[in-house]
MIDOSE-1310 file (N, C-alpha, C; in nm, 2 decimals, decimal comma, always signed):
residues 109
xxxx	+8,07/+13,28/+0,15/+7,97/+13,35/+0,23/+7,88/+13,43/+0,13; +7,73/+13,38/+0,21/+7,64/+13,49/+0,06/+7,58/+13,62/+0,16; +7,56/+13,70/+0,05/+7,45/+13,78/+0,14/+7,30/+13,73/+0,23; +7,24/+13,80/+0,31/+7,14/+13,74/+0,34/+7,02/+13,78/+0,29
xxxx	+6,95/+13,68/+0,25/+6,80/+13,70/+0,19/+6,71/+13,78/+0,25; +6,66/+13,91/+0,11/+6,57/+14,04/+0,17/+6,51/+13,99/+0,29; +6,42/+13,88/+0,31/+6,33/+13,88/+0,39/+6,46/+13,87/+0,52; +6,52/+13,85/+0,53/+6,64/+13,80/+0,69/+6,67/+13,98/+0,74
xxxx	+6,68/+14,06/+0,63/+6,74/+14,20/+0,68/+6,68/+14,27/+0,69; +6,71/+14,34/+0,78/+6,62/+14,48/+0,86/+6,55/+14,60/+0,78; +6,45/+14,67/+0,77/+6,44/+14,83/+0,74/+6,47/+14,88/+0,89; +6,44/+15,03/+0,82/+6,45/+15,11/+0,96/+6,35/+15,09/+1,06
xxxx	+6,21/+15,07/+1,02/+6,16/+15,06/+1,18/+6,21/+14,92/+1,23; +6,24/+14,84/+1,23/+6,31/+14,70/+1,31/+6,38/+14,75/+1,36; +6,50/+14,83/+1,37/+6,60/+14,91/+1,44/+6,52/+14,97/+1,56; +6,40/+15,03/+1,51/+6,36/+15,12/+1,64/+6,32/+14,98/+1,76
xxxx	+6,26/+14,92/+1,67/+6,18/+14,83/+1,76/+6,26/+14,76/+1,85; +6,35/+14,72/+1,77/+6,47/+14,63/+1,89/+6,55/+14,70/+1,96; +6,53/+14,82/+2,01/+6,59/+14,88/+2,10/+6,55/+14,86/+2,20; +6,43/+14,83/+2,17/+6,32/+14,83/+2,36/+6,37/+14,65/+2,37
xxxx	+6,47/+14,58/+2,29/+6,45/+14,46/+2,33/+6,51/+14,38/+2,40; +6,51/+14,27/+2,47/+6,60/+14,15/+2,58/+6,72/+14,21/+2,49; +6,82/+14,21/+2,61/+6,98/+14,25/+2,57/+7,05/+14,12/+2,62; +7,13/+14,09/+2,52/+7,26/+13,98/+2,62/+7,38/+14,02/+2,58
xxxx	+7,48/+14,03/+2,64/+7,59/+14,08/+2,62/+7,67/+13,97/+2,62; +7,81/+13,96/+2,53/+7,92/+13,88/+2,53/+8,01/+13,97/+2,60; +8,14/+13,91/+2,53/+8,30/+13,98/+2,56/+8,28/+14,11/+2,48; +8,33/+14,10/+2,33/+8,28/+14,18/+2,21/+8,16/+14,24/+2,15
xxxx	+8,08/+14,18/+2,20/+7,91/+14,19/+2,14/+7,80/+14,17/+2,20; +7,71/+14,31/+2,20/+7,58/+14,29/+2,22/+7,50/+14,28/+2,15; +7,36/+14,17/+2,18/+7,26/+14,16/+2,12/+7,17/+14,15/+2,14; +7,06/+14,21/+2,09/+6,94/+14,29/+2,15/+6,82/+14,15/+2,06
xxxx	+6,79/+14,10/+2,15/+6,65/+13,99/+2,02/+6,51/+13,98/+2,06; +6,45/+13,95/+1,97/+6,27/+14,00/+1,99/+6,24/+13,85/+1,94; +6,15/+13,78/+1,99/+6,14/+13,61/+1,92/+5,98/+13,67/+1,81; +6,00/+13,60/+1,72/+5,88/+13,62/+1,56/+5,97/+13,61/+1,46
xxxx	+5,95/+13,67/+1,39/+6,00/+13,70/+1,27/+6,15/+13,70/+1,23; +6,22/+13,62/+1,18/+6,36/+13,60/+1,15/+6,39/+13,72/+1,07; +6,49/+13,79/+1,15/+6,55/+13,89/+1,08/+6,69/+13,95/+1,14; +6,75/+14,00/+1,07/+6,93/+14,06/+1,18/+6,96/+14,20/+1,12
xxxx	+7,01/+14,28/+1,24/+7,06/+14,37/+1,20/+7,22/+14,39/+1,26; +7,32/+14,43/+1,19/+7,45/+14,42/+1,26/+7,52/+14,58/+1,28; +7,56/+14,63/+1,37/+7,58/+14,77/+1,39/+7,74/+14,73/+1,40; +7,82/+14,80/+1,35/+7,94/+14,84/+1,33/+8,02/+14,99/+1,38
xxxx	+8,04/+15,02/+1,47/+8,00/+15,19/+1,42/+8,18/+15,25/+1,43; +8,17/+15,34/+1,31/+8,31/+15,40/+1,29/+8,39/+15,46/+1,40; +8,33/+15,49/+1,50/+8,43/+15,58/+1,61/+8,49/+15,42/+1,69; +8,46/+15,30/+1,67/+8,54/+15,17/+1,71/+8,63/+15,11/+1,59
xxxx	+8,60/+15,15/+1,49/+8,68/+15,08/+1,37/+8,69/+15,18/+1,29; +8,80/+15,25/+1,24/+8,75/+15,37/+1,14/+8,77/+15,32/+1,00; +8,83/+15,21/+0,94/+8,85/+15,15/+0,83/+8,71/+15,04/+0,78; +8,69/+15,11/+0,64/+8,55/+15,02/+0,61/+8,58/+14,90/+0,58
xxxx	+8,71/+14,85/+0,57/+8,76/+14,73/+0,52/+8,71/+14,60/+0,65; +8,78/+14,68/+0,78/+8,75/+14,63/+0,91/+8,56/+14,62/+0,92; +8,51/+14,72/+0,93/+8,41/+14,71/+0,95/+8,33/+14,59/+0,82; +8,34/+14,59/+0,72/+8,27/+14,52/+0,66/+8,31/+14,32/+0,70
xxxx	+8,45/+14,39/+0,71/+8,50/+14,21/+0,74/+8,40/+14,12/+0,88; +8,43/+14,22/+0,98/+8,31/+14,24/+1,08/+8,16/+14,17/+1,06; +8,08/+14,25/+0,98/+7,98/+14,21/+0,90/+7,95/+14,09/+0,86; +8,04/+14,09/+0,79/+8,07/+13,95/+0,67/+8,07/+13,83/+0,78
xxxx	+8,16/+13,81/+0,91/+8,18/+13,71/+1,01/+8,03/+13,69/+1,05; +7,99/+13,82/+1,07/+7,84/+13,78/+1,19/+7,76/+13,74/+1,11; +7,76/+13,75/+0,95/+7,62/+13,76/+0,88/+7,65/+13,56/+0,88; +7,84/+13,53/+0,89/+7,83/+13,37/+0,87/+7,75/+13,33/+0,98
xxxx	+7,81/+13,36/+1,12/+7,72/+13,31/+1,24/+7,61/+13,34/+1,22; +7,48/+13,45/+1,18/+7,37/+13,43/+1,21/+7,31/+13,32/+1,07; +7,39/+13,32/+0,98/+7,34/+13,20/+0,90/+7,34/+13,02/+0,99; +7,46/+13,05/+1,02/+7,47/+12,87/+1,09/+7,39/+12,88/+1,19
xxxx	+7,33/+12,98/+1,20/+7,22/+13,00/+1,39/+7,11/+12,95/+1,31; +7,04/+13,01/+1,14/+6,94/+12,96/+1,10/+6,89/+12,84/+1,01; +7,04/+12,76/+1,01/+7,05/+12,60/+0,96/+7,03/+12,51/+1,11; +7,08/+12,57/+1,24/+7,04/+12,49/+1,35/+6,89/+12,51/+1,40
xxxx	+6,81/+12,61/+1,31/+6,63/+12,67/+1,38/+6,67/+12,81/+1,39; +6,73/+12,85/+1,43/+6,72/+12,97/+1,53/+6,60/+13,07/+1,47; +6,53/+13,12/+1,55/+6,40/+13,20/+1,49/+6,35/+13,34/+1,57; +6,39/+13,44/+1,55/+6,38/+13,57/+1,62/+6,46/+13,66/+1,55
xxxx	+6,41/+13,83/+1,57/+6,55/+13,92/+1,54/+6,60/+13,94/+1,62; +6,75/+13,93/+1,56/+6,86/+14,00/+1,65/+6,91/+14,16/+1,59; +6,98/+14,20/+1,71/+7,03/+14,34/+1,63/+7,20/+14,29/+1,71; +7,29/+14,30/+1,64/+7,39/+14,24/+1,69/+7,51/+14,39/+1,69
xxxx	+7,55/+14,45/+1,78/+7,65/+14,51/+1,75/+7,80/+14,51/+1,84; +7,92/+14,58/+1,79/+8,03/+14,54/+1,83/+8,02/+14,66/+1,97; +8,10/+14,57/+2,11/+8,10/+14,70/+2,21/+8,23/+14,80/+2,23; +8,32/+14,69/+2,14/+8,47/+14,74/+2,17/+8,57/+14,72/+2,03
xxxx	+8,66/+14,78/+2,00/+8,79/+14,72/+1,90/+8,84/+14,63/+1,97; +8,89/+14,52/+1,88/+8,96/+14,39/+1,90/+9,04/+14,36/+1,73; +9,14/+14,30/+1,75/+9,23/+14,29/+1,69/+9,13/+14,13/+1,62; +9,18/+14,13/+1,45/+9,15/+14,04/+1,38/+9,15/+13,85/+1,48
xxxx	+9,25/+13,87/+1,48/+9,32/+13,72/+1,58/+9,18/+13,71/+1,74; +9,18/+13,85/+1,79/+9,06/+13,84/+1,93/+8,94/+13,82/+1,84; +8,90/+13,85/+1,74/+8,78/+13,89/+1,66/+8,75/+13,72/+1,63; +8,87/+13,65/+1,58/+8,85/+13,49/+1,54/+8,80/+13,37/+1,62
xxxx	+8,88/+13,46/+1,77/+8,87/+13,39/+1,88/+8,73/+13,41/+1,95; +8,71/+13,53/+1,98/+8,53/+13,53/+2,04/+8,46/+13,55/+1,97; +8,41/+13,64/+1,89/+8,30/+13,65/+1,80/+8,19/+13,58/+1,79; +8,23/+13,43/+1,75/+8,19/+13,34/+1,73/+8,14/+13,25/+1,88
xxxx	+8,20/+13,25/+1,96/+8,23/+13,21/+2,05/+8,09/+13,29/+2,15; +8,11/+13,42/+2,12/+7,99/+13,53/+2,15/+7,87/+13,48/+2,14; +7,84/+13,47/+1,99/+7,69/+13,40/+1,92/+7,68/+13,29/+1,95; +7,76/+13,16/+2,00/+7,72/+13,05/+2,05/+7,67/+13,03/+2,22
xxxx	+7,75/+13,12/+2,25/+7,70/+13,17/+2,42/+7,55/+13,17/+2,40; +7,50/+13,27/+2,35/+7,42/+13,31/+2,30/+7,26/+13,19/+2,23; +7,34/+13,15/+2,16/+7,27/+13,04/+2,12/+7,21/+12,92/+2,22; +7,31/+12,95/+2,28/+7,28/+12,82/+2,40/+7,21/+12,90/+2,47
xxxx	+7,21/+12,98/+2,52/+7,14/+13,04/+2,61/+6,98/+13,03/+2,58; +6,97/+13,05/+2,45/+6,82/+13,06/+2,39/+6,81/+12,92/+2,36; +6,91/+12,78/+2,37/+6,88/+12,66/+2,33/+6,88/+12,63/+2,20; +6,94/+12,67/+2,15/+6,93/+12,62/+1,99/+7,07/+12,56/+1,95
x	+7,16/+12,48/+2,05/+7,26/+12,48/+2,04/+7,28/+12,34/+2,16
């Protein structure tokens, strides 16, 4: 897994912006998307995970899914964040499972 390329990652005004944006919610994960401009932001927030180990591993998973979303087309920002703690093993199980919901929904899949 690589990082994602400057142009794919957010500054702070994208964050404002995609607040006002289409929401879809999974099991684990909401995600807020605006169609233009490919870009992702992932929110993790400490009062759900207090270990930065967890939280980065977190990261690391979604940054793979929104890669494979942008080898199938996928073209819009997302702001992806977690709604609840889930154990490594639930995290394997939906996550992923989340962003393909997802994907289909928007048809890129």
């Amino acid at each position: 897994m690589s990082a994602l390329a400057k142009q794919h990652r957010f500054c702070s005004s994208d964050f404002i912006r995609l607040h006002r944006a289409k929401k879809y919610s999974g099991k684990i994960i909401n995600i807020r998307f605006l169609e233009g401009t490919t870009k992702a932001g992932f929110q993790v927030k400490k009062k759900i995970f207090k270990l930065a180990v967890d939280r980065n591993y977190i990261k690391r998973i979604l940054k793979e899914c929104f890669r494979v979303g942008l080898l199938k087309g996928f073209q819009g920002s997302v702001l992806i964040s977690i709604k609840r703690h889930v154990t490594r093993q639930e995290l394997a199980e939906t996550l992923c499972g989340d962003w393909n919901d997802f994907m289909r929904k928007l048809k890129y899949v």
